[in-house]
C-alpha positions as CSV (number, residue, x, y, z in Angstrom):
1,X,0.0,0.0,0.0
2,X,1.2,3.6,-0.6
3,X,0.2,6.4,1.8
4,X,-3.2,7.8,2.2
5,X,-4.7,9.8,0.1
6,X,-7.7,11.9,0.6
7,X,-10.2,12.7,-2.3
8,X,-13.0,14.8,-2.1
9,X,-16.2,14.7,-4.0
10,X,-15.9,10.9,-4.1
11,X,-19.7,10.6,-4.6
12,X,-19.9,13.1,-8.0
13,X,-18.1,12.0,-11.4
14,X,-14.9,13.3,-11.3
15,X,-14.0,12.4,-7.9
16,X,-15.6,8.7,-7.9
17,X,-13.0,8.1,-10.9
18,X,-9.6,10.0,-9.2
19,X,-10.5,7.5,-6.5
20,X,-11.0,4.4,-7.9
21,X,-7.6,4.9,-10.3
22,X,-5.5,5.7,-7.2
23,X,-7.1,2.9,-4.9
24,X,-6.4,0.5,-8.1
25,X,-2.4,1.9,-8.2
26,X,-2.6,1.0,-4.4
27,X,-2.9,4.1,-2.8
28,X,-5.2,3.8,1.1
29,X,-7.8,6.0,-0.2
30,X,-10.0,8.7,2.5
31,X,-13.4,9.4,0.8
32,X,-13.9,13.0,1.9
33,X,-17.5,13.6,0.7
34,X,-21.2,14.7,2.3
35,X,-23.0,10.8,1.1
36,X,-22.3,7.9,-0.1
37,X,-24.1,7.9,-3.2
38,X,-24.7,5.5,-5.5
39,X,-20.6,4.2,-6.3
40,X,-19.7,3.4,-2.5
41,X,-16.4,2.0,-2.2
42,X,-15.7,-0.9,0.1
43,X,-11.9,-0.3,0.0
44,X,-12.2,3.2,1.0
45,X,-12.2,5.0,4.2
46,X,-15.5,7.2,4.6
47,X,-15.3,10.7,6.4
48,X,-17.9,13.0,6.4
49,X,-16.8,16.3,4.7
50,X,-19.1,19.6,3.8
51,X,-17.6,22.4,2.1
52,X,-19.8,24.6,4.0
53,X,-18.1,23.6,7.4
54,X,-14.2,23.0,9.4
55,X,-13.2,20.1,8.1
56,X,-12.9,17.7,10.9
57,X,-9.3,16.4,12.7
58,X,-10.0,13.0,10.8
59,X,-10.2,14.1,7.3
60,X,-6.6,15.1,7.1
61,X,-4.6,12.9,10.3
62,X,-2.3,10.6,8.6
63,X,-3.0,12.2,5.3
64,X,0.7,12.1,3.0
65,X,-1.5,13.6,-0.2
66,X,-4.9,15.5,-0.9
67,X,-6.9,15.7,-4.3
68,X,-10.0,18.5,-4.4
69,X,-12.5,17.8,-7.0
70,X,-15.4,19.2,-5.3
71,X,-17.6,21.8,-6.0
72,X,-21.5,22.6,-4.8
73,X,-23.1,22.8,-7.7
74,X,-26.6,23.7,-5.0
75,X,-26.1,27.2,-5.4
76,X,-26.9,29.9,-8.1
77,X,-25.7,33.1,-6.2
78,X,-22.1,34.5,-6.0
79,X,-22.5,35.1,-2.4
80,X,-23.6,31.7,-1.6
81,X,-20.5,30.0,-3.9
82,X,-18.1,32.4,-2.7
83,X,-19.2,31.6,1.0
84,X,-19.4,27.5,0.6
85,X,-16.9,26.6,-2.6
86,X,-14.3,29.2,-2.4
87,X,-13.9,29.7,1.3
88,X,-14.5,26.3,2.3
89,X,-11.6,25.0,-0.6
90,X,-9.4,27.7,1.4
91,X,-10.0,26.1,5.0
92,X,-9.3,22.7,3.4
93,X,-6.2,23.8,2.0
94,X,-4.9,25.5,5.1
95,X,-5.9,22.7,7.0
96,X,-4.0,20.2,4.8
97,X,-1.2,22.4,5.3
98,X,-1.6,22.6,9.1
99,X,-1.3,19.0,9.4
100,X,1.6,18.4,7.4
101,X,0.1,17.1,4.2
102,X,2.8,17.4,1.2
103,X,1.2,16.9,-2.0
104,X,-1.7,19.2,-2.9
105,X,-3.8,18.9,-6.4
106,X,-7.0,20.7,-6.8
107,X,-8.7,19.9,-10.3
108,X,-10.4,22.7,-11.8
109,X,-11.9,23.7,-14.9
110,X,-11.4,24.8,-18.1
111,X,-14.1,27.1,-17.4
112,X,-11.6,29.1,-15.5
113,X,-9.1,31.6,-16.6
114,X,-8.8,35.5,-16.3
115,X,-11.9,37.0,-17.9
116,X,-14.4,34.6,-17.2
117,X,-18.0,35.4,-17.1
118,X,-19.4,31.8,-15.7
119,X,-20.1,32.1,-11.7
120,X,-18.3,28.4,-11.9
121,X,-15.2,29.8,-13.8
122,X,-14.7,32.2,-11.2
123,X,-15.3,31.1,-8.3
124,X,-12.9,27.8,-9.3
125,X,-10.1,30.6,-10.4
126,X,-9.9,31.5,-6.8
127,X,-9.9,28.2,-5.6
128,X,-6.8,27.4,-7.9
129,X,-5.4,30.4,-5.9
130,X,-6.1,29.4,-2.7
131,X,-4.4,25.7,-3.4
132,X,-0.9,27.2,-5.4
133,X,-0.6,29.4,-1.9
134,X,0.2,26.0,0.1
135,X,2.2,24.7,-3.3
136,X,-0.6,22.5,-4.8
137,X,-1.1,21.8,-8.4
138,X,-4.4,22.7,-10.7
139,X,-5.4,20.7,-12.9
140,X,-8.1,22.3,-15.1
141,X,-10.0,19.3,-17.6
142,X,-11.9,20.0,-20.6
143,X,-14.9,18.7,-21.1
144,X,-15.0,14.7,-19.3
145,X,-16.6,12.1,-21.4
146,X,-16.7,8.6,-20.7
147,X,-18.5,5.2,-21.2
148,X,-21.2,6.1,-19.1
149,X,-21.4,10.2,-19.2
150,X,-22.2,11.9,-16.5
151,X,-22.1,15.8,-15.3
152,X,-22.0,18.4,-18.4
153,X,-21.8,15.6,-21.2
154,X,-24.5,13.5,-19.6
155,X,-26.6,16.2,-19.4
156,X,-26.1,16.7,-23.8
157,X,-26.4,13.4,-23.8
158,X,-29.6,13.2,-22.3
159,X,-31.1,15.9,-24.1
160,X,-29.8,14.4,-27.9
161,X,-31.3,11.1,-26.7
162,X,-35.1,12.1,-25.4
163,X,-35.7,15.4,-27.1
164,X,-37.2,15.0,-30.7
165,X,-36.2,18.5,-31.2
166,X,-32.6,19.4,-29.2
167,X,-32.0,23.2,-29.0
168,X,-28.8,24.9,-29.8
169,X,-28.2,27.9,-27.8
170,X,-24.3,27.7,-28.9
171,X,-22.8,28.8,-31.8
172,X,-22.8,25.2,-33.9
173,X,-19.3,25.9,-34.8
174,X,-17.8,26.2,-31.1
175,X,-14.6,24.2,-30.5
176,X,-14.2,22.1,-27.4
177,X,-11.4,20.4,-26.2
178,X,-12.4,17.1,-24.4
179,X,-10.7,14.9,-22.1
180,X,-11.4,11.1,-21.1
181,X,-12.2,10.1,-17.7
182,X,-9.5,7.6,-17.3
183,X,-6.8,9.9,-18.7
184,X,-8.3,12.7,-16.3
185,X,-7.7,10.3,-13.5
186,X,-4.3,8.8,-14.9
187,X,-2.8,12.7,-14.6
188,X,-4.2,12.9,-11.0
189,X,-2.4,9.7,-10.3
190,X,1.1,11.1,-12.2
191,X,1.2,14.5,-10.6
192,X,1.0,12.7,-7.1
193,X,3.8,9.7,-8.2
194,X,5.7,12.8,-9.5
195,X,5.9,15.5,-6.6
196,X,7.6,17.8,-5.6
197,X,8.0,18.8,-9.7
198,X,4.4,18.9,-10.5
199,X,3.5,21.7,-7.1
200,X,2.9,24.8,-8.1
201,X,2.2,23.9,-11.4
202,X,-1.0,24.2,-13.8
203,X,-1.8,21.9,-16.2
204,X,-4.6,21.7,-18.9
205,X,-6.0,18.3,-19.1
206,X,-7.9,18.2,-22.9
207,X,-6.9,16.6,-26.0
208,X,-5.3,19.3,-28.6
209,X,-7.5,17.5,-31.2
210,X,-11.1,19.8,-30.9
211,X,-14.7,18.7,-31.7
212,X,-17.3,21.5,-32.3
213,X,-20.6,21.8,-30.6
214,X,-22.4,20.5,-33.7
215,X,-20.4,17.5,-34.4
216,X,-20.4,16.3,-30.3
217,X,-24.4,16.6,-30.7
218,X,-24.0,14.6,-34.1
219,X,-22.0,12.1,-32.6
220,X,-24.0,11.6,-29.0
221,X,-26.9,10.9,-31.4
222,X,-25.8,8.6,-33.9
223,X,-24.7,6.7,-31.1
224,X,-28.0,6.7,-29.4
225,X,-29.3,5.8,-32.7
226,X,-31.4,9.2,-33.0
227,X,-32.1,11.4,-35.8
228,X,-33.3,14.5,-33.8
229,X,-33.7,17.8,-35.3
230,X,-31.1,20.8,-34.3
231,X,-33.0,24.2,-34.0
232,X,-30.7,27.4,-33.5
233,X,-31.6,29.6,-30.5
234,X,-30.9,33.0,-28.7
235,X,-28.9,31.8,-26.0
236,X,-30.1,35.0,-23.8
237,X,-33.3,33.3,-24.2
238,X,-32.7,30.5,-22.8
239,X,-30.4,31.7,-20.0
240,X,-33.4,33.7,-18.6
241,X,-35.9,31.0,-18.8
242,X,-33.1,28.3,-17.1
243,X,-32.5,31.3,-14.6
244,X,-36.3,31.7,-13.6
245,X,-36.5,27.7,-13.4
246,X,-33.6,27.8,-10.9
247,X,-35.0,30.9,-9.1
248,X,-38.6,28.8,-8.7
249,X,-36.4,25.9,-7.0
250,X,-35.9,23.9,-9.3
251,X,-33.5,22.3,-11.0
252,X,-32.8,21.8,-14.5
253,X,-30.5,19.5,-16.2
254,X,-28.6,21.9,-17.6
255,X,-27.7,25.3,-15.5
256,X,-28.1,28.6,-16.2
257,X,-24.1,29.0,-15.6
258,X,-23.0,26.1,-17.5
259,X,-24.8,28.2,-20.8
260,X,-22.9,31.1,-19.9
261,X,-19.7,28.7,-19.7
262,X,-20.4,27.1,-22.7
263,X,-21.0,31.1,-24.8
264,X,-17.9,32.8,-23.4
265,X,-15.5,29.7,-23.2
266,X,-11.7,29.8,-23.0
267,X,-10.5,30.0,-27.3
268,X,-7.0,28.3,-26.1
269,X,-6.8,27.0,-23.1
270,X,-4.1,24.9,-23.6
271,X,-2.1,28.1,-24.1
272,X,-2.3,28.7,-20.2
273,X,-0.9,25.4,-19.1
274,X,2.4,26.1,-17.2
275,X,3.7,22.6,-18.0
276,X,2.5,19.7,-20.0
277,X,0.9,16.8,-18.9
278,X,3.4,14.4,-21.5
279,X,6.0,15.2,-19.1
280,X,4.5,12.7,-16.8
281,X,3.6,10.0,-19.0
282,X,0.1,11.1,-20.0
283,X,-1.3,11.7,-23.6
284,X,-4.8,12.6,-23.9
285,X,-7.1,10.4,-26.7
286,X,-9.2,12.3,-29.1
287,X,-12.7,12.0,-28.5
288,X,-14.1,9.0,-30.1
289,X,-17.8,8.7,-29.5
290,X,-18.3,7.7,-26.2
């Protein structure tokens, strides 16, 4: 066994998938997360963790390495994500620091980078802050597909495999840069084998190979065996009506933010990578369908 790491979010997408690659590469894995869900791990050690509150002396005693993944997706106002997300990322950090944990990587988003309009993209900017102040890494994916699809490309997914009609409230011709689960989780698993060289760095897990909007929609349904029809829309439009859903309580598939991340995404975000992720044995595949 190696030494233990602690994973947050081990009940969303991301973090059930860092988790299960390190346990697999022998790591003692600490499931930091609010529930169990529905992919409980056996061969994990379960602690209670809210971002919303201290974390407690458990979470981090013992802990040699720490990988952040979540984010409360709950919330739709800046005060509220500011308040849970960002602060409660900066008291994890500082108390992974206080008890003498080394190795520090906090995966992010694409979504975030100077200029961004998304309430995601910003608050996850200064939660990369807060984690390179105590010498962690960021790692910001592109979009995560997988087998299965869950989170952003579940929810497209979804909607190209029930709705006769699928809206596009994109420009068709938008460029994404993707990146598969497992090679998502394989970088995780580097940066950690690799430390001290990989703190303070950021690195861009996508494939350099882009798909646009149009041709992920094409592809999600000809794999679903679906013929829907594309109809273009105002985007605004939509934004508003997804806003007044959220404001009723409810919540939609698809956020209000995620539109927003999705209309003023990062052109190159590869370009703001401080070192490259082949540098640790890790080459992103092209997306291939799912």
């Amino acid at each position: 066994m190696r030494s233990i790491c602690a994973v947050t979010g081990t009940s969303g997408y991301v973090g059930s998938h860092v988790a299960d690659r390190l346990a697999d590469a022998g790591w003692e894995v600490r499931a930091l997360c609010r529930s169990e869900g529905s992919r409980k791990r056996s061969r994990f050690t379960q602690v209670h963790f809210e971002l919303a509150d201290e974390p407690a002396p458990q979470a981090l005693a013992g802990v040699d390495a720490l990988v952040h993944p979540a984010y409360d997706f709950s919330f739709t106002r800046w005060s509220d994500i500011e308040r849970v997300n960002v602060e409660g990322s900066r008291r994890l950090f500082g108390a992974a620091h206080a008890a003498g944990v080394k190795r520090i990587v906090c995966v992010s988003t694409t979504a975030a980078f100077p200029g961004a309009r998304s309430l995601y993209g910003r608050a996850k900017l200064q939660i990369e802050r807060a984690a390179l102040e105590v010498g962690g890494a960021i790692v910001r994916p592109g979009l995560v597909w997988g087998p299965q699809g869950a989170a952003m490309f579940g929810a497209l997914q979804r909607a190209v495999e029930r709705l006769p009609i699928v809206p596009l409230f994109v420009p068709a011709g938008l460029e994404l840069n993707l990146v598969h689960e497992d090679d998502l989780a394989a970088l995780v698993e580097r940066l950690l084998d690799s430390w001290p060289e990989a703190s303070g760095q950021l690195l861009v897990a996508a494939s350099e190979r882009t798909l646009t909007f149009a041709e992920l929609l094409r592809s999600l349904a000809q794999r679903a065996g679906r013929q829907p029809r594309f109809v273009r829309l105002p985007w605004r439009a939509a934004w508003l009506g997804l806003r007044t859903l959220e404001a009723a309580g409810a919540t939609p598939s698809f956020r209000s933010d995620s539109l927003v991340s999705f209309v003023a995404i990062d052109r190159d975000p590869l370009a703001r990578a401080t070192d490259r992720a082949e540098r640790f044995g890790v080459r992103f595949r092209p997306y291939t369908g799912a």
